[in-house]
NULOFI-493493 format. One line per field, with one value per residue (C-alpha): residue in three letters; residue number from 0; x, z, y. Coordinates in nm, 2 decimals, decimal comma. Example, Ala and Ser with C-alpha at 12.3 -4.5 7.8 and 13.67 -1.06 7.14 Angstrom:
// NULOFI-493493
sero <- [ALA;SER]
vexdo <- [0;1]
c1 <- [1,23;1,37]
c3 <- [0,78;0,71]
c2 <- [-0,45;-0,11]
END
This chain:
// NULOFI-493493
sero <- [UNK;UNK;UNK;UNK;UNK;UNK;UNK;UNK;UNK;UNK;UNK;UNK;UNK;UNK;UNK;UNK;UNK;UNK;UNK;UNK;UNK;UNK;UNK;UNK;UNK;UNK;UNK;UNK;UNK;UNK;UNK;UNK;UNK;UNK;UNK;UNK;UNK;UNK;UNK;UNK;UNK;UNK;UNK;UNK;UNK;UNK;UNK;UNK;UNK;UNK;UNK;UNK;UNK;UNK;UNK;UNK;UNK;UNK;UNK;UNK;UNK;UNK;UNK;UNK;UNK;UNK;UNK;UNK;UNK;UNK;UNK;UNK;UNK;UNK;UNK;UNK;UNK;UNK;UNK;UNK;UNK;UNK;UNK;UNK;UNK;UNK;UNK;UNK;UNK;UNK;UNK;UNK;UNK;UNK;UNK;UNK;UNK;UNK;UNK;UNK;UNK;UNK;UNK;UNK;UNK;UNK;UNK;UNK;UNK;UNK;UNK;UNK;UNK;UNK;UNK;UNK;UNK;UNK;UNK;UNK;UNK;UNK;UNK;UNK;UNK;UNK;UNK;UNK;UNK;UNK;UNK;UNK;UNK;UNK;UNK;UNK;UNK;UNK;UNK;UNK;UNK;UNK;UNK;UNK;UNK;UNK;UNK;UNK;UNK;UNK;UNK;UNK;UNK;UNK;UNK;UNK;UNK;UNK;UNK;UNK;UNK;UNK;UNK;UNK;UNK;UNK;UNK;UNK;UNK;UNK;UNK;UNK;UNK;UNK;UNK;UNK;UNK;UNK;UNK;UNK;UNK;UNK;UNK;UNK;UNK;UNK;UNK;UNK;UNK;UNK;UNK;UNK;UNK;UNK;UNK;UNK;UNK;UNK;UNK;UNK;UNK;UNK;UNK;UNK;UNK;UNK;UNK;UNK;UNK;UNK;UNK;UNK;UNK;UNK;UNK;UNK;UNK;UNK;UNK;UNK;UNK;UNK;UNK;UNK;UNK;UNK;UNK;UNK;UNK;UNK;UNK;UNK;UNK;UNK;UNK]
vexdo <- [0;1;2;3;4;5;6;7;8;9;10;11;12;13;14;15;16;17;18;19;20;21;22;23;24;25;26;27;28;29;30;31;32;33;34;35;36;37;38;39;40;41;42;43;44;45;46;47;48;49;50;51;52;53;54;55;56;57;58;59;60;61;62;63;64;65;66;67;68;69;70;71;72;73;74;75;76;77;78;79;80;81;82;83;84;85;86;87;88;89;90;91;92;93;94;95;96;97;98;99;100;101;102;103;104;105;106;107;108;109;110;111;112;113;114;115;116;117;118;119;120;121;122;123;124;125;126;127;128;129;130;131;132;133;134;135;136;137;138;139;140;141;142;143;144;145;146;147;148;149;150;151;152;153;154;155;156;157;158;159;160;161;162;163;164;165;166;167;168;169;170;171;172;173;174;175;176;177;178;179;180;181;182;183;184;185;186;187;188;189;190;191;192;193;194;195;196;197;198;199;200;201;202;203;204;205;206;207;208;209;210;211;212;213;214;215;216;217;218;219;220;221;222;223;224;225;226;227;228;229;230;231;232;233;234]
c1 <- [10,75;10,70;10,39;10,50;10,72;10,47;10,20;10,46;10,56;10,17;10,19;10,47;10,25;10,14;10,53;10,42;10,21;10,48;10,79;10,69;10,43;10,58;10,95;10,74;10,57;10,87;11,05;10,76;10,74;11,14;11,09;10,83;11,04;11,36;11,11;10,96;11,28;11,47;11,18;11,14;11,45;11,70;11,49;11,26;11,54;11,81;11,86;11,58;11,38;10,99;11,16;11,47;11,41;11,08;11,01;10,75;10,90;10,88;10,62;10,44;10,62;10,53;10,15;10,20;10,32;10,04;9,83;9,98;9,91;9,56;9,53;9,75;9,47;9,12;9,23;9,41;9,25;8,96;9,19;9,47;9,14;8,98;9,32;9,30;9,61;9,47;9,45;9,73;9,96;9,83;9,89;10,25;10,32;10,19;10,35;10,70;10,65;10,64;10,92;11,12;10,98;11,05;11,41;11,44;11,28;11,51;11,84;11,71;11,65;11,97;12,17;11,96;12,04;12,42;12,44;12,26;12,52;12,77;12,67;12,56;12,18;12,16;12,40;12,15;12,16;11,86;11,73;11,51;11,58;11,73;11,50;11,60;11,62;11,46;11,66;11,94;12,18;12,47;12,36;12,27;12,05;11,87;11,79;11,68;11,44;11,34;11,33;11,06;10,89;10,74;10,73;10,48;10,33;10,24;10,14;9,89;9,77;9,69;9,48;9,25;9,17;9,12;8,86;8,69;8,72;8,58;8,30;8,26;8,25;8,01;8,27;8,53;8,46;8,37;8,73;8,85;8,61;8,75;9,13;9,01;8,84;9,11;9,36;9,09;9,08;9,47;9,48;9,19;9,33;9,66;9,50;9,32;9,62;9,87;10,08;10,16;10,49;10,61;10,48;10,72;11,05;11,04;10,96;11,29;11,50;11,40;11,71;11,65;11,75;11,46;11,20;11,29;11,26;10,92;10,81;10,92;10,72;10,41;10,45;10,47;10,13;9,97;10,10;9,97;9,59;9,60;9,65;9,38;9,16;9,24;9,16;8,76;8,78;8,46;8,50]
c3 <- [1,39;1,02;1,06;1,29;1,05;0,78;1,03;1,06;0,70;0,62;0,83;0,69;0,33;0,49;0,50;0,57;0,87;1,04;0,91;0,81;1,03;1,33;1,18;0,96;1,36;1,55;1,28;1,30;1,68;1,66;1,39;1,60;1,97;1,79;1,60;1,93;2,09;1,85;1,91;2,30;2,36;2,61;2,95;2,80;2,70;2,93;3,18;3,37;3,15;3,05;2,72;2,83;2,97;2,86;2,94;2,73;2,40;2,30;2,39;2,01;1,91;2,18;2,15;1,77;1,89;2,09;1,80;1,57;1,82;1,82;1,44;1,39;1,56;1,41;1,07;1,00;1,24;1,05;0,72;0,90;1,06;0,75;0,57;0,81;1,10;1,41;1,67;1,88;1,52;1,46;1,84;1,82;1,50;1,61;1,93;1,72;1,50;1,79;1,98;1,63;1,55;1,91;1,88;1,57;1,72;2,02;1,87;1,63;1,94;2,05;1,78;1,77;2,17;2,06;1,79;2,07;2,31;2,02;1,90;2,28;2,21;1,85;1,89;2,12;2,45;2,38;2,53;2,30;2,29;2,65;2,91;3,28;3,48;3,24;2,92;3,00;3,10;2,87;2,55;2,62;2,88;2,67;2,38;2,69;2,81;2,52;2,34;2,65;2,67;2,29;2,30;2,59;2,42;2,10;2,32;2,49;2,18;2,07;2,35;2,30;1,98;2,12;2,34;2,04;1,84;2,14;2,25;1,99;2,10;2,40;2,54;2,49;2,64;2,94;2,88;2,92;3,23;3,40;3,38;3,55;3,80;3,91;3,86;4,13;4,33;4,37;4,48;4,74;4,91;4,92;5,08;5,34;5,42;5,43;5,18;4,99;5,17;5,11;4,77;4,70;4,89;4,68;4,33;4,48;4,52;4,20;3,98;3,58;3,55;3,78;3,63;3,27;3,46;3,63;3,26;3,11;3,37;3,28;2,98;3,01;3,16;2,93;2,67;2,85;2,89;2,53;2,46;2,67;2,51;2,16;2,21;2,27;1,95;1,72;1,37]
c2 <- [6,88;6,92;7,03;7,30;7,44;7,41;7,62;7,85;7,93;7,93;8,25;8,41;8,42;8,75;8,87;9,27;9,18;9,03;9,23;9,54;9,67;9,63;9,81;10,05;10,13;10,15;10,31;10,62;10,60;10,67;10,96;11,14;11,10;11,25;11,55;11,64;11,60;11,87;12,10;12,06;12,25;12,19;12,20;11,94;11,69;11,77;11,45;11,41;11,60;11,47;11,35;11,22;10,87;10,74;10,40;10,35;10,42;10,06;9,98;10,03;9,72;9,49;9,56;9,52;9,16;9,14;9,22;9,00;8,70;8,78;8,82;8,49;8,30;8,53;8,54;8,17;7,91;7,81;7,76;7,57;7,31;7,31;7,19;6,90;7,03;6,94;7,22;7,11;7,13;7,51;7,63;7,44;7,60;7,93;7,93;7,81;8,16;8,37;8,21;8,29;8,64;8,71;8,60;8,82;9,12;9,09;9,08;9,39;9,59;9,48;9,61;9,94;9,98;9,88;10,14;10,45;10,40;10,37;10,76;10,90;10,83;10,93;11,24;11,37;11,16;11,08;10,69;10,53;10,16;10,22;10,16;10,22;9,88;9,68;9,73;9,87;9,61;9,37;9,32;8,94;9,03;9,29;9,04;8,77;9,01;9,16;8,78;8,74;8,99;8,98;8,61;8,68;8,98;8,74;8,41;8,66;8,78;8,45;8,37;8,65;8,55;8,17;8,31;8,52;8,20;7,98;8,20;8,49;8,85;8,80;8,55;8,76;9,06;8,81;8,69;9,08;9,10;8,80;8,90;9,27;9,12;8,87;9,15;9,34;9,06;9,04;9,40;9,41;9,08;9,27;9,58;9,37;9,14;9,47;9,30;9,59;9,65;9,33;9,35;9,69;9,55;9,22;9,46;9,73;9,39;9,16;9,27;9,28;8,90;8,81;9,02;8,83;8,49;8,60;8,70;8,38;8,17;8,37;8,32;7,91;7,99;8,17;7,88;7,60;7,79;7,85;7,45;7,45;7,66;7,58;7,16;7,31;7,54;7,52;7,72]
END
């Protein structure tokens, strides 16, 4: 366990990577939605409007989780083994960093979504941090999903840069290639076995609550093939 902690902190040398980029990103992606939202004028951010409820206003921070994952693994793995922690120590500690950046992250949105309904979306009913269905529930439900959903971002981000650390570039792209071909896979099987309508009544019926617990089992999966991976890392 100590040595989790001390993986961990070893990370947290590079303080800007992990707390400032990602606020210093959301905090421009949030400038530039309420610019072009004063300038759109009232058709464009009336309710219902293009600008009005965008569900993919936050995403900038959970691909900067994603990225960090990756980086996490690139840029420190062959120190950490080369100071003697033994792979399953770096991928605990790692993993432990995410689970508390996530935690973090998630009660910061929380509190940002709090303080938009507080002043009627910023003054300008404008739905940032609120995203329909997913986000947009009791605060302890946001911070659950949005606790899983970068923890998963981050976990998948370090298993990327396991594969480029396992099998270099070459492997990795084949790593990219697999995941698109299995993704492929999954929806011609669908086609052929007319799936598809079951498919859409189970997505219509899986409430917000479900979606975070299907999220939080993927990501047990994507931790467990990253242990994996990691215990055949060469550096």
């Amino acid at each position: 366990m100590t040595t989790w902690i001390k993986v961990a902190r070893y990370h947290l040398v590079d303080r800007l990577s992990y707390t400032a980029a990602p606020c210093c990103l959301l905090a421009f992606h949030f400038a530039l939605i309420v610019a072009i939202f004063k300038m759109a004028g009232p058709t464009m951010d009336a309710p219902g409007g293009v600008l009005h409820d965008q569900a993919f206003n936050l995403v900038v921070i959970y691909v900067c989780f994603m990225i960090l994952g990756l980086l996490a693994i690139v840029r420190s793995l062959p120190f950490g083994l080369a100071m003697d922690v033994s792979r399953r120590s770096y991928y605990a500690g790692t993993a432990a960093l995410a689970v508390a950046l996530a935690a973090v992250y998630g009660l910061a949105l929380t509190v940002l979504q709090a303080i938009e309904r507080a002043t009627g979306g910023w003054g300008m009913d404008l739905h940032f941090f609120r995203i329909p269905y997913v986000l947009d529930g009791p605060w302890y439900l946001t911070w659950l999903t949005s606790f899983v959903g970068l923890s998963l971002m981050f976990i998948y981000g370090m298993w990327w840069g396991l594969a480029y650390r396992r099998w270099n570039l070459v492997g990795l792209l084949a790593f990219g290639a697999a995941q698109i071909i299995v993704v492929t896979g999954g929806v011609i099987i669908a086609s052929q076995v007319h799936a598809w309508p079951t498919i859409g009544r189970f997505l219509i019926t899986l409430s917000a609550t479900g979606l975070t617990g299907l999220l939080a089992a993927l990501a047990a999966v994507l931790l467990a093939g990253g242990l994996s991976t990691v215990r055949r890392v060469t550096v």
